[in-house]
C-alpha positions as a Markdown table, in Angstrom:
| # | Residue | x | y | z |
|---|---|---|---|---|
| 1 | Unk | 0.0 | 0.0 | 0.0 |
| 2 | Unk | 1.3 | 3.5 | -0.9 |
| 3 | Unk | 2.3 | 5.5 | 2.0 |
| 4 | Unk | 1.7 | 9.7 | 2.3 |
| 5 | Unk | 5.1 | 11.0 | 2.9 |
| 6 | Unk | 5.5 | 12.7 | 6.5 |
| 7 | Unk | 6.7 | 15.6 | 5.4 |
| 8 | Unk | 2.9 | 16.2 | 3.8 |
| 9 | Unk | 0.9 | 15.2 | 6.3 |
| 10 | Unk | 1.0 | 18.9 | 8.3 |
| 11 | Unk | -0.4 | 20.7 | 5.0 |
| 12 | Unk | -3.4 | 17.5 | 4.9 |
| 13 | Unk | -4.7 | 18.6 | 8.3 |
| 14 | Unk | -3.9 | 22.1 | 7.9 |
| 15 | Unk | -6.8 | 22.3 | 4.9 |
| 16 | Unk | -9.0 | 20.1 | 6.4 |
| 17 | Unk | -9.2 | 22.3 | 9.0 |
| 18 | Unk | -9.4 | 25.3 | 6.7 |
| 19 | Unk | -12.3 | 24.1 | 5.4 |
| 20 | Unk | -13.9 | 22.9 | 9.1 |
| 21 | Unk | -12.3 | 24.6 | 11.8 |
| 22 | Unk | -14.0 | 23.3 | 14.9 |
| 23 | Unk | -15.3 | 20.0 | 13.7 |
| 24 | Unk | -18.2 | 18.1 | 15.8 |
| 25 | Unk | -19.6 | 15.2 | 16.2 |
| 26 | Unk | -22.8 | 14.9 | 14.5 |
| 27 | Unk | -24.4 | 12.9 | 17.2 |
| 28 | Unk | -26.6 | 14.9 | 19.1 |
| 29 | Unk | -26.8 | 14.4 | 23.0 |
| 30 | Unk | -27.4 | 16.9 | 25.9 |
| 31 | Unk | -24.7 | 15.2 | 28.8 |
| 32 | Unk | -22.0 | 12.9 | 29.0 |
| 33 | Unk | -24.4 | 10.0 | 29.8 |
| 34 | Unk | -26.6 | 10.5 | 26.4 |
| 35 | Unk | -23.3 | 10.6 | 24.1 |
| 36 | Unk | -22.6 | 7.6 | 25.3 |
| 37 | Unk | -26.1 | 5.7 | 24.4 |
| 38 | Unk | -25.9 | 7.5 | 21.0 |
| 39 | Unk | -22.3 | 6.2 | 20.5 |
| 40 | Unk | -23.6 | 2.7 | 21.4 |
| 41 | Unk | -26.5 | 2.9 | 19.2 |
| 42 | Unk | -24.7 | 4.4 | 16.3 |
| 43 | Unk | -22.9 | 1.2 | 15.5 |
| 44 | Unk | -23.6 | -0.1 | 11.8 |
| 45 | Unk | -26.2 | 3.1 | 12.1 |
| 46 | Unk | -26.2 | 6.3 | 10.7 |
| 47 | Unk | -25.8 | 9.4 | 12.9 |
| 48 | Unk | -29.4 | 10.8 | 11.2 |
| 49 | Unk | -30.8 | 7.4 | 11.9 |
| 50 | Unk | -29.6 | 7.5 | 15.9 |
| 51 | Unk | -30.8 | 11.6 | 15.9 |
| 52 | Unk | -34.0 | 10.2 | 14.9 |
| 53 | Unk | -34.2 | 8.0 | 17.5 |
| 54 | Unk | -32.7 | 9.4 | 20.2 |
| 55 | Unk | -34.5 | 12.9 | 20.2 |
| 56 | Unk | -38.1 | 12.2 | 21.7 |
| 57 | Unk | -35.8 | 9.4 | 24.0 |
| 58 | Unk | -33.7 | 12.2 | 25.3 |
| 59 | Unk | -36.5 | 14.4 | 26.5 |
| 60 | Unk | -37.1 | 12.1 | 28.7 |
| 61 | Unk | -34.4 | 10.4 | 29.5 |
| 62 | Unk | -30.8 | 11.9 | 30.7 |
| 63 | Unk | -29.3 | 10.0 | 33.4 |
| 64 | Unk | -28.5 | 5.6 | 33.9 |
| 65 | Unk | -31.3 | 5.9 | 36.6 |
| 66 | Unk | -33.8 | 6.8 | 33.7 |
| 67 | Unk | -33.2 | 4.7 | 31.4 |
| 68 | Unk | -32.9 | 1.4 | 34.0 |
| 69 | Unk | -36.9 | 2.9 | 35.2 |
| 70 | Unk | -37.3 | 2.7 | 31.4 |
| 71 | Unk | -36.9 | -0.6 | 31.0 |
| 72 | Unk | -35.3 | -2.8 | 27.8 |
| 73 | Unk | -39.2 | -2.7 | 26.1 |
| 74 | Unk | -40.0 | 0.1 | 26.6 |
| 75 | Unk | -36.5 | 1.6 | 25.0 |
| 76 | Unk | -36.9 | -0.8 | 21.9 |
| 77 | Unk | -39.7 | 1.1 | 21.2 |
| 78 | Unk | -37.8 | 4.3 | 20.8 |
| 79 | Unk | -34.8 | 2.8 | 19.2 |
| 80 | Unk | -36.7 | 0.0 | 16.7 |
| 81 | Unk | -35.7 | 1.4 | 13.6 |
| 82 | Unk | -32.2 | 1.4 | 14.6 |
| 83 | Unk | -30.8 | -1.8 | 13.2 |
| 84 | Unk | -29.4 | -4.5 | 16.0 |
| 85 | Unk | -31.7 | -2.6 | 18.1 |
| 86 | Unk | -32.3 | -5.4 | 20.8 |
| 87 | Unk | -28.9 | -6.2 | 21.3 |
| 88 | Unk | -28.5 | -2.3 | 21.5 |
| 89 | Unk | -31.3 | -2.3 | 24.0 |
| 90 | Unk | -29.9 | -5.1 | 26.2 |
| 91 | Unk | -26.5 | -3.4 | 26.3 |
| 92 | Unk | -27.8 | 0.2 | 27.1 |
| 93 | Unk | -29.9 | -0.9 | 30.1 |
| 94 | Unk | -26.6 | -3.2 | 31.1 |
| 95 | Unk | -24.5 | -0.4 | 30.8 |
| 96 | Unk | -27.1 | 1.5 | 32.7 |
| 97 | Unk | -27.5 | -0.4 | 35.6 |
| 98 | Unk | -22.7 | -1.1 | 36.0 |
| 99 | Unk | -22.6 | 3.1 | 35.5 |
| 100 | Unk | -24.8 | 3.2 | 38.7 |
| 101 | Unk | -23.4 | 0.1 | 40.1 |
| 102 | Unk | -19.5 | 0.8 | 39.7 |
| 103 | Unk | -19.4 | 4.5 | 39.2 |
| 104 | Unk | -22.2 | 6.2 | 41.3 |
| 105 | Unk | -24.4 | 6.9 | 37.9 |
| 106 | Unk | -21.7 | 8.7 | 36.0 |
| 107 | Unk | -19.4 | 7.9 | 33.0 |
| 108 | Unk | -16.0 | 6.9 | 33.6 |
| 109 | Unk | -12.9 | 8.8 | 32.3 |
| 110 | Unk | -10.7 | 5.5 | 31.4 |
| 111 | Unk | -10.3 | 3.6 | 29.0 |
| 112 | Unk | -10.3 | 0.4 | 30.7 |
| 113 | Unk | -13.4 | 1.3 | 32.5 |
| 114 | Unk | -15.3 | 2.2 | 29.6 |
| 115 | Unk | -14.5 | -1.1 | 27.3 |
| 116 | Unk | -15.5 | -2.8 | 30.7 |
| 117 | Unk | -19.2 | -1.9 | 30.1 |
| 118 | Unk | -21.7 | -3.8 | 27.8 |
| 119 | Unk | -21.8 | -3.1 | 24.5 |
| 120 | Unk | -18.7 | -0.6 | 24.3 |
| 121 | Unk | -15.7 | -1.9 | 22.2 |
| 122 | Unk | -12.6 | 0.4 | 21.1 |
| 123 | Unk | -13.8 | 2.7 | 19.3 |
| 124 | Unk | -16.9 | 4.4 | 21.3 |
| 125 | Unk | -14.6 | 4.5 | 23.8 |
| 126 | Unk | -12.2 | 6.5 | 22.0 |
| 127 | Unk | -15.6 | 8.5 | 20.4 |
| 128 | Unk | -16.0 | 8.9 | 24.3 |
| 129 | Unk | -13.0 | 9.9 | 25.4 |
| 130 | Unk | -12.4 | 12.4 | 22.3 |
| 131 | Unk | -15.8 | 14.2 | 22.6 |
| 132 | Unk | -16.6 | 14.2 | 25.9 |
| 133 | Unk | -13.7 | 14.3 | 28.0 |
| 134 | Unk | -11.0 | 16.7 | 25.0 |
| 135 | Unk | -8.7 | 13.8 | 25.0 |
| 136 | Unk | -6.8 | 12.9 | 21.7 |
| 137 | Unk | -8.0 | 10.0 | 20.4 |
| 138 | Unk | -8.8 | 8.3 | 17.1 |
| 139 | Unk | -12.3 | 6.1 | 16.6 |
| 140 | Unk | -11.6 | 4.4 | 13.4 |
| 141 | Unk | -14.4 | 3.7 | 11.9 |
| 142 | Unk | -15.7 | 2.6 | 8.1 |
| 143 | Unk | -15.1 | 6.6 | 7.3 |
| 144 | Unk | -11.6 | 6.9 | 9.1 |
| 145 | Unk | -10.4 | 3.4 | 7.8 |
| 146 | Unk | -11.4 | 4.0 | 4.1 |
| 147 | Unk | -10.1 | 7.9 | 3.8 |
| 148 | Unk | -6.9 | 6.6 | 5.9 |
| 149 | Unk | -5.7 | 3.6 | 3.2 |
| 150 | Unk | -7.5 | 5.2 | 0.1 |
| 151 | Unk | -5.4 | 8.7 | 0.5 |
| 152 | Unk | -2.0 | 6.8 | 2.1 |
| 153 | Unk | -2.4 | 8.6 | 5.5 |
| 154 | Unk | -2.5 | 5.7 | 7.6 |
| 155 | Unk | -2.7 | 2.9 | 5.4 |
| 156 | Unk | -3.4 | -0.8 | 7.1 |
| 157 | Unk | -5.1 | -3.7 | 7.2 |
| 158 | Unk | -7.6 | -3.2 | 10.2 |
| 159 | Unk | -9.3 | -0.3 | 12.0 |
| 160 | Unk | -6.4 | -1.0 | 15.3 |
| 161 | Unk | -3.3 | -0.8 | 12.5 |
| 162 | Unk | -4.8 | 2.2 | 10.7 |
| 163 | Unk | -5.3 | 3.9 | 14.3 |
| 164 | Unk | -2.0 | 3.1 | 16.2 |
| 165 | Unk | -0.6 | 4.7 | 12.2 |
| 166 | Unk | -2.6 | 7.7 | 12.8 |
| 167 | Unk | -1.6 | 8.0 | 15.8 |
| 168 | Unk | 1.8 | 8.2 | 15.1 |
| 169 | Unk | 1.6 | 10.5 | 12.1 |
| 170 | Unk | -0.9 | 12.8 | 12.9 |
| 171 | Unk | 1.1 | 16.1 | 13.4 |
| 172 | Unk | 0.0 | 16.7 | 17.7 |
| 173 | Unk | -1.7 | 19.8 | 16.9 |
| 174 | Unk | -4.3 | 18.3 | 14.7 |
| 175 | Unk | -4.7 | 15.1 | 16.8 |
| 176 | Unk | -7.3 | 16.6 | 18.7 |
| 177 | Unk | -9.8 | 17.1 | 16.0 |
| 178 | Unk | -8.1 | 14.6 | 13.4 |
| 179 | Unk | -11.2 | 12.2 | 14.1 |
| 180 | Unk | -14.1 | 14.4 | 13.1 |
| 181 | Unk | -12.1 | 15.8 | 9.9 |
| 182 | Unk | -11.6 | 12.4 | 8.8 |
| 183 | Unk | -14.9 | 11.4 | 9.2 |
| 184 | Unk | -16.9 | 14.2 | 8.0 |
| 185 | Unk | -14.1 | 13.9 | 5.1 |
| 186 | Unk | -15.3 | 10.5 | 4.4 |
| 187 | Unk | -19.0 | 11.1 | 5.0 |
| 188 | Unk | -19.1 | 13.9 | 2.4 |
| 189 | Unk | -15.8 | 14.3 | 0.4 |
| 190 | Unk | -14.2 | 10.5 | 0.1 |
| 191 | Unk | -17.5 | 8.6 | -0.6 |
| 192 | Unk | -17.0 | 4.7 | -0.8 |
| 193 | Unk | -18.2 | 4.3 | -4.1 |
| 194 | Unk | -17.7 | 7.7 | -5.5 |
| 195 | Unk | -15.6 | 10.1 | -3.9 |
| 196 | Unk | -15.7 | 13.5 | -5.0 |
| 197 | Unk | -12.2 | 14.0 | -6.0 |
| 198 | Unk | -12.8 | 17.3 | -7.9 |
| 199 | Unk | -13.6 | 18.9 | -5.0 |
| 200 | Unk | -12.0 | 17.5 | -2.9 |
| 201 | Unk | -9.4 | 20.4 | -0.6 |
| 202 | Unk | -6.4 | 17.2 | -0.6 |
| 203 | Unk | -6.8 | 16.1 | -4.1 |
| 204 | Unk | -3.1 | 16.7 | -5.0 |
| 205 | Unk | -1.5 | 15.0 | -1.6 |
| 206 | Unk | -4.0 | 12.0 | -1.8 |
| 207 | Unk | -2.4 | 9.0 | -3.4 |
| 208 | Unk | -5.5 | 7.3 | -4.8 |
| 209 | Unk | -4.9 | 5.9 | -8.1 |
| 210 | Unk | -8.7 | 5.7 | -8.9 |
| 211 | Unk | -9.8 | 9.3 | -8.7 |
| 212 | Unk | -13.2 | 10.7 | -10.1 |
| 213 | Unk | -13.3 | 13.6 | -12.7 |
| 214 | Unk | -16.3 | 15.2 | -12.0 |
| 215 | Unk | -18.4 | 15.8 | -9.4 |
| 216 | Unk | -21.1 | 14.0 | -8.5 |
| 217 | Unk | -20.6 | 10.4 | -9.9 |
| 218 | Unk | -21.4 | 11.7 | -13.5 |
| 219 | Unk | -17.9 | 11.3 | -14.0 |
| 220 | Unk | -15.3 | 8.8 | -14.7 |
| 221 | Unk | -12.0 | 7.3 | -12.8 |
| 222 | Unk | -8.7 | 8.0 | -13.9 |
């Protein structure tokens, strides 16, 4: 696999965020708790989808307390369209009920801690970690894993390879943020089947051999 040189990789980040300075998450949640459901949920899910859901949910429900009262039925009701959404819904009220258990209701800091609760692999607790508590880590997900081998960032053959790369090669002044650009850049710029090359703002660092010509997927790979 082709490899970005180094020596780029501070002008990649540096347009990214030219063209998003303060990247978010697109998950919307009110308290540390709720990010944590809607990470959980999320999983093989869009963000829309888990909005969708979680927005009448979160009215009403804003603490591990709440949601164990809830009750697994009751939440499959609010999360049904989500796909996977009774395993989701056993590993929410699980989670629910060791946050109140093991941490007196609130979400832990660590990442040990957080793996250690149902439902919660690697990367939601690294979404976790990034959004909610400012620490700089990467969740590699399909996004971060295609734009990292497709460009030559961070090249590898498994979300853990291409985040341990990143994390060695992202420039520490962009590591804080590199997560969002990469996935808002792969949401909307560096599409799995067609990516927007045209338009894209690292079109001339990116060492994709396959890039489109117009915008759009009216065009054709060169």
């Amino acid at each position: 696999m082709a490899l970005m040189k180094q020596a780029v990789i501070p002008e990649f980040f540096a347009r990214l965020k030219k063209a998003i300075p303060e990247p978010e998450t697109e998950l919307e949640y009110d308290n540390v708790y709720q990010l944590l459901v809607a990470v959980v949920l999320s999983a093989q899910a869009t963000d829309i989808g888990v909005n969708r859901a979680t927005t009448p949910l979160f009215t009403i429900i804003k603490t591990p307390a709440q949601m164990v009262a809830l009750g697994e039925k009751m939440l499959i009701g609010y999360i049904k369209t989500i796909g996977l959404f009774r395993m989701k819904a056993r590993n929410v009220i699980a989670l629910s009920k060791l946050l109140i258990e093991r941490h007196g209701g609130e979400v832990p800091h660590t990442h040990e801690e957080l793996q250690a609760l149902p439902g919660v692999g690697r990367k939601t607790a690294n979404v976790v970690m990034n959004v909610a508590f400012g620490e700089a880590t990467i969740a590699v997900d399909t996004h971060i894993f295609r734009v990292g081998n497709r460009t030559g960032l961070a090249p590898g053959k498994n979300p853990l390879k291409v985040e341990l790369k990143l994390l060695k090669r992202v420039p520490e002044e962009y590591r804080l943020h590199a997560h969002h650009w990469l996935i808002l850049h792969g949401r909307y710029t560096c599409k799995a089947r067609t990516p927007e090359c045209p338009r894209c703002v690292v079109n001339d660092l990116c060492l994709f051999k396959g890039k489109t010509t117009m915008v759009g997927g009216a065009g054709h790979r060169v």
